[in-house]
Backbone as CSV, one residue per row, in Angstrom:
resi,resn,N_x,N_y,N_z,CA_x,CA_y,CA_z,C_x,C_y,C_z
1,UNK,11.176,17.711,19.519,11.633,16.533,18.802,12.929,16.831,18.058
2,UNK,14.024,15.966,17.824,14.830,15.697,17.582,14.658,15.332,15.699
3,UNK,15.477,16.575,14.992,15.139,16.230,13.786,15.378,14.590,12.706
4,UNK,15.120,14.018,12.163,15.425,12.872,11.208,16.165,13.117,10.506
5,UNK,17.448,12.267,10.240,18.272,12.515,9.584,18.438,11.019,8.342
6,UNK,18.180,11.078,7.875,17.981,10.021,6.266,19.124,9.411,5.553
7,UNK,19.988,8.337,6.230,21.516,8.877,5.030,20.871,6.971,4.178
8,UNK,21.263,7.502,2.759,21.228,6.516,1.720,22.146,5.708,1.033
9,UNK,22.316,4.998,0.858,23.179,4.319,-0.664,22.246,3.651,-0.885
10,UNK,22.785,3.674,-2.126,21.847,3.129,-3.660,22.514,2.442,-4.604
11,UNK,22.254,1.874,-5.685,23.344,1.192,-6.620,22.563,0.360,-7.975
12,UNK,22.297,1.103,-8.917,21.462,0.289,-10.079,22.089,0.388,-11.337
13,UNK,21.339,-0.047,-12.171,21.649,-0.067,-13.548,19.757,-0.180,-14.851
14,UNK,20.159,0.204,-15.472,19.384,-0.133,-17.093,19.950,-0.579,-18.159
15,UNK,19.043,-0.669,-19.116,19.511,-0.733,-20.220,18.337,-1.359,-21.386
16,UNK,18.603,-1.757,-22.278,17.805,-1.849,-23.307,18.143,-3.805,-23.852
17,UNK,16.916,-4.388,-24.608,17.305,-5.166,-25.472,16.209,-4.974,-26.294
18,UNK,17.579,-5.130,-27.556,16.118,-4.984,-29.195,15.935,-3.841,-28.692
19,UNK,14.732,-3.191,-29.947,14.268,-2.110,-29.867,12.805,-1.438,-29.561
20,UNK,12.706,-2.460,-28.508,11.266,-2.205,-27.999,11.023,-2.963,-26.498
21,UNK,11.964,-3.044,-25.998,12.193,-3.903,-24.928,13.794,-2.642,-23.863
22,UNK,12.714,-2.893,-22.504,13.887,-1.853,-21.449,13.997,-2.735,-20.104
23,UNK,15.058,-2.282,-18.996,15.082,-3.167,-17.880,15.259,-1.671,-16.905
24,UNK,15.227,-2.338,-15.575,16.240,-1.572,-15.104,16.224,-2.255,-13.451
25,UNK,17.212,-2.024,-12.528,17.087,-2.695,-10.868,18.062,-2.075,-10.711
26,UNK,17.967,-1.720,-9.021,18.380,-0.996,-7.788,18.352,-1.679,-6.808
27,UNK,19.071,-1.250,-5.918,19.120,-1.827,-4.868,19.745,-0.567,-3.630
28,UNK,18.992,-0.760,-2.557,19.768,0.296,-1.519,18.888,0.195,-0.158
29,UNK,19.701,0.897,0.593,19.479,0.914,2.015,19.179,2.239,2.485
30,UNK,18.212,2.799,3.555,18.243,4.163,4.297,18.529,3.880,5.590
31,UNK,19.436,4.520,5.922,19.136,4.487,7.555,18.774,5.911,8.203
32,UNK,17.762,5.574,9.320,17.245,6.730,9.838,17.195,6.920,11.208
33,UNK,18.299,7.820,11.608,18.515,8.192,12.652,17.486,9.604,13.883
34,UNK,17.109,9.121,14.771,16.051,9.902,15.779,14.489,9.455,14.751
35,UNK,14.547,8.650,14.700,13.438,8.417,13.746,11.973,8.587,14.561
36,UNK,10.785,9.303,14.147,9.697,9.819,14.827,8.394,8.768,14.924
37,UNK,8.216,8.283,15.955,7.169,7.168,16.186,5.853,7.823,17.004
38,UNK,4.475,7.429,16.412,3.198,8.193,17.621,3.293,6.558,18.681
39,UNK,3.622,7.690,19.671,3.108,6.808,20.890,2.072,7.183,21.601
40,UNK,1.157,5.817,21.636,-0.362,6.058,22.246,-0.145,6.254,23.394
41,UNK,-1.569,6.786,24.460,-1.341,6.958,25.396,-2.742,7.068,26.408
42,UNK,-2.958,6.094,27.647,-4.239,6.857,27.954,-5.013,5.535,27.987
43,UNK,-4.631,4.645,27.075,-5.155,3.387,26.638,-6.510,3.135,25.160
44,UNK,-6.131,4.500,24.718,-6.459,4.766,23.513,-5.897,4.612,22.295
45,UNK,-6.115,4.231,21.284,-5.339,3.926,20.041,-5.077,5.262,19.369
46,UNK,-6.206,6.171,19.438,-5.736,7.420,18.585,-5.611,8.493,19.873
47,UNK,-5.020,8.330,20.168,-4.760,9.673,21.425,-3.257,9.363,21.663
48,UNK,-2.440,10.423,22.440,-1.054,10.193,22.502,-0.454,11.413,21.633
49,UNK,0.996,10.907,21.129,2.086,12.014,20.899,3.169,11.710,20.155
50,UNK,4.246,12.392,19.924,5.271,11.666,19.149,6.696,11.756,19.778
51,UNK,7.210,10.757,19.554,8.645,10.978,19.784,9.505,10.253,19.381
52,UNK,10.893,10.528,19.041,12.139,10.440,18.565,12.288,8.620,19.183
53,UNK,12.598,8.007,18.159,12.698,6.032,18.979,13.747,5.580,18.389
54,UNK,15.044,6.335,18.451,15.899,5.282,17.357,16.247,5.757,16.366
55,UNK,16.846,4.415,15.928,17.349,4.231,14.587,16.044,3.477,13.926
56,UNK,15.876,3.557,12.602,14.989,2.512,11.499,15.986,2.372,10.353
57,UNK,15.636,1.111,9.455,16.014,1.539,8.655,14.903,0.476,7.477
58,UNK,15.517,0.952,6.314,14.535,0.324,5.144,15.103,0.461,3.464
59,UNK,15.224,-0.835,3.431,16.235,-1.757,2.441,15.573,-2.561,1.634
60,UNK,16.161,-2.571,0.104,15.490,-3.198,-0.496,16.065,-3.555,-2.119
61,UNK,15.067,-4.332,-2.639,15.189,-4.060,-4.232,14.355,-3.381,-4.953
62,UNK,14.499,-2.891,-6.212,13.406,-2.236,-7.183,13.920,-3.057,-8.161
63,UNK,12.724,-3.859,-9.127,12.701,-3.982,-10.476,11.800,-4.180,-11.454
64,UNK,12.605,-3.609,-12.608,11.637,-3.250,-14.054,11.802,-3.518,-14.727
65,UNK,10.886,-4.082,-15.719,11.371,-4.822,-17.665,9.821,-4.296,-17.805
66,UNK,9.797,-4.047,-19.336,8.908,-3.695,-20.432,9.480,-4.230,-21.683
67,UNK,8.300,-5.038,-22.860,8.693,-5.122,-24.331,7.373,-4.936,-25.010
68,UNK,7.345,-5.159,-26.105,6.129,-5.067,-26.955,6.188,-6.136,-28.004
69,UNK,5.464,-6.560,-28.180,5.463,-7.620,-29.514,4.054,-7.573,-30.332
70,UNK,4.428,-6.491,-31.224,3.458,-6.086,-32.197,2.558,-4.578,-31.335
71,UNK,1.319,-4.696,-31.076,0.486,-4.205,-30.457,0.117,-4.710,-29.264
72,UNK,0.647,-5.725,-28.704,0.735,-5.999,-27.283,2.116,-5.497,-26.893
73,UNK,1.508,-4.736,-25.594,2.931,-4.079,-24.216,2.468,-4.863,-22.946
74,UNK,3.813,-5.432,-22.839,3.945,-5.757,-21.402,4.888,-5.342,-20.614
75,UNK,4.465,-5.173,-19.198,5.424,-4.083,-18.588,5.255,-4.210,-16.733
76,UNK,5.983,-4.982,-16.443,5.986,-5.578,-14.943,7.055,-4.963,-13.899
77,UNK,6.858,-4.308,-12.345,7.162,-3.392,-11.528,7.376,-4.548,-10.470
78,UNK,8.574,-4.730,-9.551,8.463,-5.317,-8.182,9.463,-4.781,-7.704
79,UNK,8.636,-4.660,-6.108,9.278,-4.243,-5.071,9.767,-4.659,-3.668
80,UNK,10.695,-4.654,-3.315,11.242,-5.741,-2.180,11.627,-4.937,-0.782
81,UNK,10.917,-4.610,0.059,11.541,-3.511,1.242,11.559,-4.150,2.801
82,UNK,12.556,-4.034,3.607,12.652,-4.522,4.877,12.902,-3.585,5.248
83,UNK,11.396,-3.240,5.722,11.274,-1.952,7.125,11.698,-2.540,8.732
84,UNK,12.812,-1.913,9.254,12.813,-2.559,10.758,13.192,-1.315,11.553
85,UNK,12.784,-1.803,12.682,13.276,-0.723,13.873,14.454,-1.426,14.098
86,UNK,15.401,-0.198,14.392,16.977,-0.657,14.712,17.553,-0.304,15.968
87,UNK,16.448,0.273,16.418,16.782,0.640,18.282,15.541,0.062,18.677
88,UNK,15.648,-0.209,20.164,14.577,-1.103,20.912,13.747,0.574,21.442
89,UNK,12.643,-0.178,21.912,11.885,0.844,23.164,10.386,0.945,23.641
90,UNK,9.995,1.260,24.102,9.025,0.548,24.769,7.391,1.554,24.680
91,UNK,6.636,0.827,23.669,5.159,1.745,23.048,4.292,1.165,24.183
92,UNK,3.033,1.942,24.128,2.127,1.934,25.092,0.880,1.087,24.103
93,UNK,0.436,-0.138,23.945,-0.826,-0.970,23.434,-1.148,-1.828,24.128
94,UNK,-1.945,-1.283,25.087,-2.623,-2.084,26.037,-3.612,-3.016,25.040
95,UNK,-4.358,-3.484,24.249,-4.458,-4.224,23.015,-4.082,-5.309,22.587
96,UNK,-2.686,-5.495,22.155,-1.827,-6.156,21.899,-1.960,-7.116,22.670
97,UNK,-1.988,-8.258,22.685,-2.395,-9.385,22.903,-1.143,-9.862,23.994
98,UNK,0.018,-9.580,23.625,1.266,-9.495,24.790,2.283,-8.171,25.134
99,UNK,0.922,-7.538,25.409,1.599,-6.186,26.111,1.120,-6.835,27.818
100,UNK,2.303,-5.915,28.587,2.142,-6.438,29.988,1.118,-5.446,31.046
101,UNK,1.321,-5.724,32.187,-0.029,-5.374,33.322,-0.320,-3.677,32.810
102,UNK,0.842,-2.556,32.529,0.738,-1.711,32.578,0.328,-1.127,30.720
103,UNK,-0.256,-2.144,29.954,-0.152,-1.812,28.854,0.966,-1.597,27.599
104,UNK,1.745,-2.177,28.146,3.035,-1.643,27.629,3.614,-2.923,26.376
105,UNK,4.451,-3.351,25.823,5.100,-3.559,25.006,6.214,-3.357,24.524
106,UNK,7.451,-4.404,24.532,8.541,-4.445,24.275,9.072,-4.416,23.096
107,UNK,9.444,-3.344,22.306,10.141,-3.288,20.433,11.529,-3.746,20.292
108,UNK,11.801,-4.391,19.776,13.365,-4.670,19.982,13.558,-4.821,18.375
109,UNK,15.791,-4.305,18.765,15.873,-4.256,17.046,15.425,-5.528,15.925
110,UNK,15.028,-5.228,15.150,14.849,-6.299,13.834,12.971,-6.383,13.708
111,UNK,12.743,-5.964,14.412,10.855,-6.137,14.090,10.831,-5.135,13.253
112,UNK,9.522,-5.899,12.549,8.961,-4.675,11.413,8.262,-3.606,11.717
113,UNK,8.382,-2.483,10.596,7.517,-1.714,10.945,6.267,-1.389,10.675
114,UNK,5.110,-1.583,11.009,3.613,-1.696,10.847,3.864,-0.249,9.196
115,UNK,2.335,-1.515,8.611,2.113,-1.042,7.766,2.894,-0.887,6.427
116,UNK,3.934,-1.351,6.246,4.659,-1.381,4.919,5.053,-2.882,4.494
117,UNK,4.499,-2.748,3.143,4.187,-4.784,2.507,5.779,-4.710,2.212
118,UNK,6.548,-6.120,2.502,7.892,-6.621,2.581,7.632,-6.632,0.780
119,UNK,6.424,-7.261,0.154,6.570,-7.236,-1.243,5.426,-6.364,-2.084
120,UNK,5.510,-5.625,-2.964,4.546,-5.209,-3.614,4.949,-5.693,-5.254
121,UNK,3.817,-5.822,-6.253,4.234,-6.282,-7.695,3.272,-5.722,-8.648
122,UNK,3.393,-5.345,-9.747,2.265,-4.568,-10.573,2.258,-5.245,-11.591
123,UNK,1.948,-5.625,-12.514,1.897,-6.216,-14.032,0.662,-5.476,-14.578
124,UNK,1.214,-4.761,-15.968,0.464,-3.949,-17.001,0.259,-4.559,-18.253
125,UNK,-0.654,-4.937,-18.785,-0.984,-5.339,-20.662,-1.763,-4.167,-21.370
126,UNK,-1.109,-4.092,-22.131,-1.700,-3.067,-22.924,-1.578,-3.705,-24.434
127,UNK,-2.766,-3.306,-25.233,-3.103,-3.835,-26.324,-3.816,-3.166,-27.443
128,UNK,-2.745,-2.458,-28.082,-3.003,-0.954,-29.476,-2.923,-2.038,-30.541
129,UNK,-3.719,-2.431,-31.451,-4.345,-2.919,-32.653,-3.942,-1.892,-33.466
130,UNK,-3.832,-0.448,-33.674,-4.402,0.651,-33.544,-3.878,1.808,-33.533
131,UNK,-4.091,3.081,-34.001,-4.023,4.123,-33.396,-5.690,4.432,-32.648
132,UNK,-6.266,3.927,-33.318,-7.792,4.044,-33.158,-8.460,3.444,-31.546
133,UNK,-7.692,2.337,-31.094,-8.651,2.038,-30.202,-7.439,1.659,-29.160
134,UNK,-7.892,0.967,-28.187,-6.737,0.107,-26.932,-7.346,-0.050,-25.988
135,UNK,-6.385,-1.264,-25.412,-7.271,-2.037,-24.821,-6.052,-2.047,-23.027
136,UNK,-6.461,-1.852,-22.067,-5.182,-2.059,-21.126,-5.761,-3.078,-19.815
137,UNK,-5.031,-3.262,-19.003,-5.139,-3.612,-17.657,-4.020,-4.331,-16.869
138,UNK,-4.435,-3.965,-15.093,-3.489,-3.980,-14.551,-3.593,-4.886,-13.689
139,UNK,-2.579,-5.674,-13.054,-2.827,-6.420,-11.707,-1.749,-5.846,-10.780
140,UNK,-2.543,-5.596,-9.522,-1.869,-5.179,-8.462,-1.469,-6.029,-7.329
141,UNK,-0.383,-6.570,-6.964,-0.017,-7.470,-6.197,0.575,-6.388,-4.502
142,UNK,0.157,-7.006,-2.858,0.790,-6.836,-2.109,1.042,-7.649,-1.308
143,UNK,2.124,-7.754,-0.266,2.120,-8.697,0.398,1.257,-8.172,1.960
144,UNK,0.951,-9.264,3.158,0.650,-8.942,4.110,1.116,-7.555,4.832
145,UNK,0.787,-7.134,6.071,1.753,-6.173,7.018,1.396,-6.176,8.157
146,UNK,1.641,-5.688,9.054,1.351,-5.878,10.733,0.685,-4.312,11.224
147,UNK,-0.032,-4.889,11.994,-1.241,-3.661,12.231,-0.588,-2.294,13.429
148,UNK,-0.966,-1.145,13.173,-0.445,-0.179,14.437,-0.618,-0.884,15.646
149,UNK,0.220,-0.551,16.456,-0.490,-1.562,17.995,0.770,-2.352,17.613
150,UNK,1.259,-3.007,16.623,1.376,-4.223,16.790,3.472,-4.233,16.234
151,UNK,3.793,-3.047,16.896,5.069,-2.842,16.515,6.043,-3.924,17.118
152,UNK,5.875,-4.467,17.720,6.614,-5.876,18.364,6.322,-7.260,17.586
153,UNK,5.184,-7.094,16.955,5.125,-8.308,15.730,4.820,-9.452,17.010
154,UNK,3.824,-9.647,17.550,3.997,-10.218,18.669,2.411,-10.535,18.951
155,UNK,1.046,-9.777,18.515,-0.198,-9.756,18.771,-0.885,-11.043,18.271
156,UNK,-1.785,-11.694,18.935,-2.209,-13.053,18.262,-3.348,-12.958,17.155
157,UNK,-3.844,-11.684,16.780,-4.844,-11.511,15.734,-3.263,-11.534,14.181
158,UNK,-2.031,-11.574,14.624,-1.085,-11.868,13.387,-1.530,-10.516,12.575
159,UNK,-1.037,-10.859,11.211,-0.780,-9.459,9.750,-1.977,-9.308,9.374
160,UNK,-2.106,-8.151,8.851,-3.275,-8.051,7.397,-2.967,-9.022,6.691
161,UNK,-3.936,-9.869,5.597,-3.042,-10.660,4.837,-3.098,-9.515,3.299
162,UNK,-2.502,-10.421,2.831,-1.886,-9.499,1.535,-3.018,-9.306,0.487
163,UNK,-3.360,-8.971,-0.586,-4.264,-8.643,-1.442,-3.699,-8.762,-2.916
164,UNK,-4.948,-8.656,-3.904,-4.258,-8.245,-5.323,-5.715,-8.001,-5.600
165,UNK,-5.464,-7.119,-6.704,-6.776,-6.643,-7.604,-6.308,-6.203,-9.083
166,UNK,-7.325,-6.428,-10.099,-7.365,-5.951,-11.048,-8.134,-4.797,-11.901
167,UNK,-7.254,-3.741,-12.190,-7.713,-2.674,-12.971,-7.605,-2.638,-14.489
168,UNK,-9.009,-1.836,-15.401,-8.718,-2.232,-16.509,-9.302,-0.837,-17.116
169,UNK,-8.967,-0.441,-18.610,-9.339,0.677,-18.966,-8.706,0.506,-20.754
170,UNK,-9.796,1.148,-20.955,-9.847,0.898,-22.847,-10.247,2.664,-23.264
171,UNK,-9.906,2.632,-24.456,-10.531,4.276,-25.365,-10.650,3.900,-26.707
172,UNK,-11.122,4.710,-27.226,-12.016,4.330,-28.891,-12.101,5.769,-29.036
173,UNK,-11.225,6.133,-30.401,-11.471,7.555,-31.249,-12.429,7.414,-31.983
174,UNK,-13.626,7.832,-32.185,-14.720,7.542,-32.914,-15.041,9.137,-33.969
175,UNK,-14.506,9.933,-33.534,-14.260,10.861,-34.307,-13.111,11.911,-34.438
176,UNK,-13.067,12.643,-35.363,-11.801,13.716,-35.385,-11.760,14.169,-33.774
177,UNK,-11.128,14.268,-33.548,-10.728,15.242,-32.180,-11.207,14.645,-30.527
178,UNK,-12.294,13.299,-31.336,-13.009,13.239,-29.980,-12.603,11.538,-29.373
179,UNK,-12.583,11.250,-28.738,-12.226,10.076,-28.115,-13.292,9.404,-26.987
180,UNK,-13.872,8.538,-26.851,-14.575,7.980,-25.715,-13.616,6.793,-25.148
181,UNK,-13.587,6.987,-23.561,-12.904,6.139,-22.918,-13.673,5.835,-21.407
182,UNK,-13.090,4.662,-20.632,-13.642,3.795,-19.616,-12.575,3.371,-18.737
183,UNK,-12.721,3.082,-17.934,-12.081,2.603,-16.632,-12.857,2.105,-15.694
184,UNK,-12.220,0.810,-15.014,-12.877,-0.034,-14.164,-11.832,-0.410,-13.070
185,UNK,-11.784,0.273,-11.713,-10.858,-0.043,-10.773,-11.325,-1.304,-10.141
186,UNK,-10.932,-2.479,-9.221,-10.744,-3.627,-8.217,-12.030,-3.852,-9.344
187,UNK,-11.778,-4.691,-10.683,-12.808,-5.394,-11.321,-13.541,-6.056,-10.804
188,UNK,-13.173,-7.134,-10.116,-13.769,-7.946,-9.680,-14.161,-7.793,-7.870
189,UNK,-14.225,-6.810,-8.031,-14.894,-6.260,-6.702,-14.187,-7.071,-5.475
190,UNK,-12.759,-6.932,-5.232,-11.975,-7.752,-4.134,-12.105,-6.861,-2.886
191,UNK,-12.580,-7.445,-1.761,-12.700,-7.142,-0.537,-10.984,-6.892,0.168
192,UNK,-10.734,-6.161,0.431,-9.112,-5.629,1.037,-8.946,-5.024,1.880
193,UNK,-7.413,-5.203,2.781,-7.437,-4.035,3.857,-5.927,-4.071,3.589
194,UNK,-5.572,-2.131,3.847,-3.890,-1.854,3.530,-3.758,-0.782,4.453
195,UNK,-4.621,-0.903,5.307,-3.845,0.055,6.975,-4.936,-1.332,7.855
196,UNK,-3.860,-1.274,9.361,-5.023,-1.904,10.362,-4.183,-0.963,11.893
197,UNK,-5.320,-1.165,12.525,-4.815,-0.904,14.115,-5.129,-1.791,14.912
198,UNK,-4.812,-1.763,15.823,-5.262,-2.859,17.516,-5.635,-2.168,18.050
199,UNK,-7.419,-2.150,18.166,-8.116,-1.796,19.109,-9.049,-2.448,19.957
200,UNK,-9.975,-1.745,20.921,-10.984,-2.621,21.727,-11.967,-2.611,20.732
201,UNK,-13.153,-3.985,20.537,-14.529,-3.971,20.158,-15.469,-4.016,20.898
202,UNK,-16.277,-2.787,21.119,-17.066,-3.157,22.195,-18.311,-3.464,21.723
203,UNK,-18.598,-3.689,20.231,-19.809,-3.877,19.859,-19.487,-5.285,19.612
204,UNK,-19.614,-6.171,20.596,-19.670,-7.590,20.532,-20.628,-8.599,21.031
205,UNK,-22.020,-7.628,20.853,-23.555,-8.601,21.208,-24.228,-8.599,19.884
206,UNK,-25.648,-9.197,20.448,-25.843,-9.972,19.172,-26.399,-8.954,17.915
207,UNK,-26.042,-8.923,16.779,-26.223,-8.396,15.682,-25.207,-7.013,15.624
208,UNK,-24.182,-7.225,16.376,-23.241,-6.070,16.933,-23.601,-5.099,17.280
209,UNK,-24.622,-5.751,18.835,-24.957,-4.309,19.468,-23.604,-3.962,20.338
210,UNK,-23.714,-2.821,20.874,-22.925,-2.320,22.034,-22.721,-3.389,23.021
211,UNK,-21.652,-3.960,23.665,-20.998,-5.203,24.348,-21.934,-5.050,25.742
212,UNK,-21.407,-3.699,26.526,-21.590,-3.760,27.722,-23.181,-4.132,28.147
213,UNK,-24.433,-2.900,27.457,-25.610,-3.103,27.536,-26.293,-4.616,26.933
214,UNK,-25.540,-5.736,26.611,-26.142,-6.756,26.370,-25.537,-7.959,26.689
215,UNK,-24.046,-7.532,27.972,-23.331,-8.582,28.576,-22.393,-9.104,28.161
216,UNK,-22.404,-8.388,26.670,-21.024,-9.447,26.201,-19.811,-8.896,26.800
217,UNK,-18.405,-8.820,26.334,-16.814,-8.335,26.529,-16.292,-7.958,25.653
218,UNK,-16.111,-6.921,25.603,-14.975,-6.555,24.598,-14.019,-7.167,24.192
219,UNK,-13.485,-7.207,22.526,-12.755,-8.174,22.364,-11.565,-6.876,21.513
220,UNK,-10.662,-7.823,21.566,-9.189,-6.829,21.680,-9.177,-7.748,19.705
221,UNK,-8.806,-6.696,19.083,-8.915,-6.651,17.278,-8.562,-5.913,16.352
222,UNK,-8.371,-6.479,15.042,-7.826,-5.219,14.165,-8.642,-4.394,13.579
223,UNK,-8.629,-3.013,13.523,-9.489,-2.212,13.213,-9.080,-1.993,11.210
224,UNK,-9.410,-2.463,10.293,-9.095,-2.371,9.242,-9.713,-1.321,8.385
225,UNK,-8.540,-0.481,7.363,-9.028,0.294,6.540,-9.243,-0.401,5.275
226,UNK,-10.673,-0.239,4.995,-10.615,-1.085,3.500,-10.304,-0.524,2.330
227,UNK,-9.884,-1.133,1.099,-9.512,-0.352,0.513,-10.977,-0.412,-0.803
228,UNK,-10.767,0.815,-1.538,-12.086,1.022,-2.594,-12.623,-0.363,-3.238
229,UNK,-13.724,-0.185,-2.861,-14.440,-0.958,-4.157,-14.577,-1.034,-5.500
230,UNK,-15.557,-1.536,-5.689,-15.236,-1.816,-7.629,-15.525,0.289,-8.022
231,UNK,-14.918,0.687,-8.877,-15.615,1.762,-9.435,-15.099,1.861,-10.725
232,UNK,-16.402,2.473,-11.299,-16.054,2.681,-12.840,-16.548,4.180,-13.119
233,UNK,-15.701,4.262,-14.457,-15.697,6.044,-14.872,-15.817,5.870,-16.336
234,UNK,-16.886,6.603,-16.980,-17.244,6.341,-18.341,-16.819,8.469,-18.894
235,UNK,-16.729,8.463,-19.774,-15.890,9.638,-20.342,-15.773,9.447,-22.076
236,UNK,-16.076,11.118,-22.344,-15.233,11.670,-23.739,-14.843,12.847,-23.538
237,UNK,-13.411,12.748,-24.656,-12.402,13.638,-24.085,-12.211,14.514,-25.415
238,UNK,-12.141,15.249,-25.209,-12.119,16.081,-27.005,-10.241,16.497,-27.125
239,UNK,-10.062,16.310,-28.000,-8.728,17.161,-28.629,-8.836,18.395,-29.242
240,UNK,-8.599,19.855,-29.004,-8.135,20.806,-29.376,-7.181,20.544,-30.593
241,UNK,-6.239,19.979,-30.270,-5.342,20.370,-31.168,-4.313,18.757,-31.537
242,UNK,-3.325,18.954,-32.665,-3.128,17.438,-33.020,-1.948,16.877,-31.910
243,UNK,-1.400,18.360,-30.760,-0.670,17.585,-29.667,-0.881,17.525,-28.719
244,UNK,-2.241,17.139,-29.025,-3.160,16.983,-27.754,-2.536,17.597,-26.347
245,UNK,-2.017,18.779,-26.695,-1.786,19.932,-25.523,-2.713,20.538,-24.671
246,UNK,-4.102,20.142,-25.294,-5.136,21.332,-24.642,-6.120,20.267,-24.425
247,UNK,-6.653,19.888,-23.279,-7.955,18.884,-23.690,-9.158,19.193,-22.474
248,UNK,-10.381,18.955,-22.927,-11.390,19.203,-22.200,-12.121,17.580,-21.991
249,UNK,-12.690,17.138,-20.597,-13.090,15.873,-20.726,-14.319,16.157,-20.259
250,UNK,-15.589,15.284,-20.318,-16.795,14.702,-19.611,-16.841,13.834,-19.373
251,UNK,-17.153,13.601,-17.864,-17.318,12.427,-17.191,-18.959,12.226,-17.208
């Protein structure tokens, strides 16, 4: 293989308003030359090899503001990226809903590249009353993406769709040195997927037995990675010392 070569420009700024309030945005482009793609092979989704496909490239914005007003912080992250292939060429997903007789599939420049959300967005509240206690949480915003298999943007099962979830987490010093704290990831227990592939289902009889032994057909689909469920983590954390340099926790 033919090594990757990465060239960048970039171009941002920061700065401040008042004295408890920050910004900052970027903007830039990579382009990536001999860029390394797995091509399947065999008519398998995970079998195959890699090789050199081009140019890619992947462009975008970054931006950030944070302020505080009193004991409430707010502090919001977005991200803007157009992943594309910039050379054409031709992957093997027999799958793909318009790949032709031999399995094959046509990439041409400007399609996306599977698996990376065009938007992602974070928003943080945090809420110190306090040195004593606080209160936080997060919302995680993504947009859709297009499944492996599906590098031509072209398959009729379409994108992952996009997701959001909320994370939240509080602590309470209840004594010298010692602190009890909590965390609660996807609160509300949101069902998600942020990888997919195009594969065969062959468990498509009834109660999803095995297709063939009960007549049904395999059906051509996205194989989705889900992402975690609700979980929570309960904890006290002791302080050693007053810069809190040294710390021991129980979960």
């Amino acid at each position: 293989l033919k090594k990757v070569v990465a060239k960048t420009i970039e171009a941002g700024a920061r700065g401040k308003w008042g004295a408890a309030s920050n910004w900052s945005a970027a903007v830039y482009r990579t382009e990536s030359t001999d860029d390394i793609q797995f091509i399947s092979s065999g008519g398998a989704i995970n079998a195959g090899y890699f090789a050199n496909i081009g140019d890619t490239r992947r462009q975008g914005v970054e931006l950030s503001a944070g302020t505080k007003f009193g004991g409430l912080g707010v502090s919001a992250r977005y991200s803007y990226i157009d992943a594309t292939f910039r050379t054409g060429f031709v992957e093997n997903s027999p799958n793909n809903s318009s790949a032709n007789t031999n399995g094959d599939i046509e990439v041409r420049p400007g399609n996306r590249i599977p698996g990376i959300p065009r938007h992602t967005a974070k928003l943080r509240l945090d809420y110190a009353p306090s040195d004593q206690w606080s209160l936080g949480a997060n919302l995680v915003l993504s947009s859709n993406v297009f499944a492996r298999g599906d590098e031509n943007n072209q398959d009729i099962n379409g994108r992952l769709p996009g997701y959001a979830f909320v994370n939240v987490d509080g602590r309470y010093r209840f004594a010298s040195g010692f602190e009890l704290f909590a965390r609660v990831n996807n609160l509300f227990d949101r069902r998600y997927a942020n990888f997919g592939v195009i594969g065969e289902n062959f468990f498509t009889g009834p109660n999803r037995s095995f297709g063939p032994l009960s007549g049904a057909d395999p059906v051509n689909e996205q194989f989705r990675g889900l992402g975690a469920p609700r979980g929570i983590w309960v904890g006290v954390r002791y302080t050693f010392d007053q810069d809190r340099s040294t710390r021991t926790a129980v979960d």
